[in-house]
N, C-alpha and C positions, 0 to 999 in steps of 0.2 A: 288605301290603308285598310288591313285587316286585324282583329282582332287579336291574332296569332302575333304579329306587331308588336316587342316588347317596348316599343316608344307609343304604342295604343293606348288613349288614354278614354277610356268611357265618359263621358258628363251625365250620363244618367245609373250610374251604377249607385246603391246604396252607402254608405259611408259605413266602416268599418268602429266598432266601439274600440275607445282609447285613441281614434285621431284628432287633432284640433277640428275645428268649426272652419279651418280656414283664415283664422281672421289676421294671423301672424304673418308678415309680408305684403300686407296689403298697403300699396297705395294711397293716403288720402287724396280725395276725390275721387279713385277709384271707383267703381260699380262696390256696392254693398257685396257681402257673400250671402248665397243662399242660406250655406249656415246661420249664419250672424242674424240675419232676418226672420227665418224661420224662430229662433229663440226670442228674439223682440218682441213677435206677434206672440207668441208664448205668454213672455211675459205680463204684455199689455191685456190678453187674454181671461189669464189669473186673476189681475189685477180686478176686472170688471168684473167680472164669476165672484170673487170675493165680497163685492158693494151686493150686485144684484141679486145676489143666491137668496142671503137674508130678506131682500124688499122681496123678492117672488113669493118666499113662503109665504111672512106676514101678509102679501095680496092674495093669496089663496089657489096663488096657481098650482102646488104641488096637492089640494085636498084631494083626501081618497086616494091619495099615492100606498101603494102600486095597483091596489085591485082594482079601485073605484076612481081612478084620475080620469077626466073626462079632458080629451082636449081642447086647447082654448079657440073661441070662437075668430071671427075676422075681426072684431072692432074692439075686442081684449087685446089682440095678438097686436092688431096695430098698435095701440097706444106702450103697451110694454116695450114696441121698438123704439119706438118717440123715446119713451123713457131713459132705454139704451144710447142713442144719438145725446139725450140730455148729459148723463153720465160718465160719455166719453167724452164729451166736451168738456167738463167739468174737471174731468181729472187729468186730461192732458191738455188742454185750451191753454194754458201757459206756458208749456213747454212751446205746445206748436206756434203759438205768437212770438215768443222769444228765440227759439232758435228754430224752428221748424221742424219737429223733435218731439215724440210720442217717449211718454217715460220708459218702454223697454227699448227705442230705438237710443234713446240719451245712455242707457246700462248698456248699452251693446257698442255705441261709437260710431251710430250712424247716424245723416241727416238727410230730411227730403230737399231736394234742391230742384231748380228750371232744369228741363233736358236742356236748353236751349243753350245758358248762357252758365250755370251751374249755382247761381246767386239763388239763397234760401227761398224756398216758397212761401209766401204770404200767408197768414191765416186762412185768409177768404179761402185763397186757393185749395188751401186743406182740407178745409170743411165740405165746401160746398162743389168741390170739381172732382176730388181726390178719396173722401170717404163718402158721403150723400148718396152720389149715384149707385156705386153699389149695394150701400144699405139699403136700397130702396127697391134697386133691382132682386138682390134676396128675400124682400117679402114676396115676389110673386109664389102663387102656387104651384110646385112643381119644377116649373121651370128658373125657378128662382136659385134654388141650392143648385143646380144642375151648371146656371152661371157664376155660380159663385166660385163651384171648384174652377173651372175655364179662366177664368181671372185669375186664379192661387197658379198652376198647371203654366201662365204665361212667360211663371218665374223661369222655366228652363228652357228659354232660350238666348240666344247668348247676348242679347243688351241687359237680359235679368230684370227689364220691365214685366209689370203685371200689370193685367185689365185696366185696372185703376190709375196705375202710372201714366199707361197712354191718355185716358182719358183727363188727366190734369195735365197731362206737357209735364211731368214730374220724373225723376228717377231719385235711387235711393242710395248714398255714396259712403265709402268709408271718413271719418274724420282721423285727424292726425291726433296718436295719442298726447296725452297731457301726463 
């Protein structure tokens, strides 16, 4: 199949502004759309930007912004991620208990489920198989951000798992609307 191919369909070409996300036709149980997921993380993104922005300032991490910001050291940087892990536990920890369901994946109509057998993932599983390792793996220096896109980049292949997914036994599937 060649490009030239008018039944050629790229999976890696950018999407075009004014198309759906994809999310119309989908399957429940389905594979999640990259759309759809990409906005959830969006979402859930904001979400904690908006708690932590404020705690950062009042911690003084933004002082001497822009001239004079000194970056933060190892044993700041760690405890602000703890911080971050506390935070997101806090504000999705319910959701994920209850339905297994981060609150921009609940806005979007997606749930994390077992690769295996497709039945919700457990909290444990959430926390500590499915986000943990990564967050923990992005604090390395360097090579940290470097796995973290590698993990995000996993999305475009065609089970639509990422780093994280494999590493919980998880995938991320559409629900049936209500």
């Amino acid at each position: 199949m060649n490009a030239m191919d008018p039944s050629f369909s790229n999976p890696y070409q950018a999407p075009v502004a004014g198309e759906p996300l994809e999310t119309e036709g989908v399957t429940p149980g389905q594979a999640g759309t990259r759309g759809a997921r990409l906005v959830a993380y969006i979402m859930d993104s904001l979400i904690g930007f908006a708690v932590m922005f404020p705690l950062q300032i009042w911690g003084g991490v933004f002082k001497g912004f822009p001239s004079e910001m000194k970056p933060q050291g190892f044993p700041k940087s760690l405890v602000w991620s703890l911080g971050w892990i506390v935070l997101w536990i806090a504000l999705n920890g319910t959701f994920l208990a209850k339905s297994a369901q981060t609150i921009g994946k609940k806005l979007m109509g997606l749930q994390i489920v077992m690769a295996k057998d497709g039945r919700p993932a457990s909290f444990e599983r959430l926390v500590f198989w499915r986000f943990m390792p990564m967050m923990l793996i992005s604090q390395i220096p360097y090579v940290g951000a470097l796995l973290s896109l590698v993990d995000s980049l996993f999305i475009f292949r065609e089970d639509r798992r990422c780093l994280h997914d494999h590493i919980a036994g998880t995938r991320v599937v559409a629900l049936e609307k209500t």
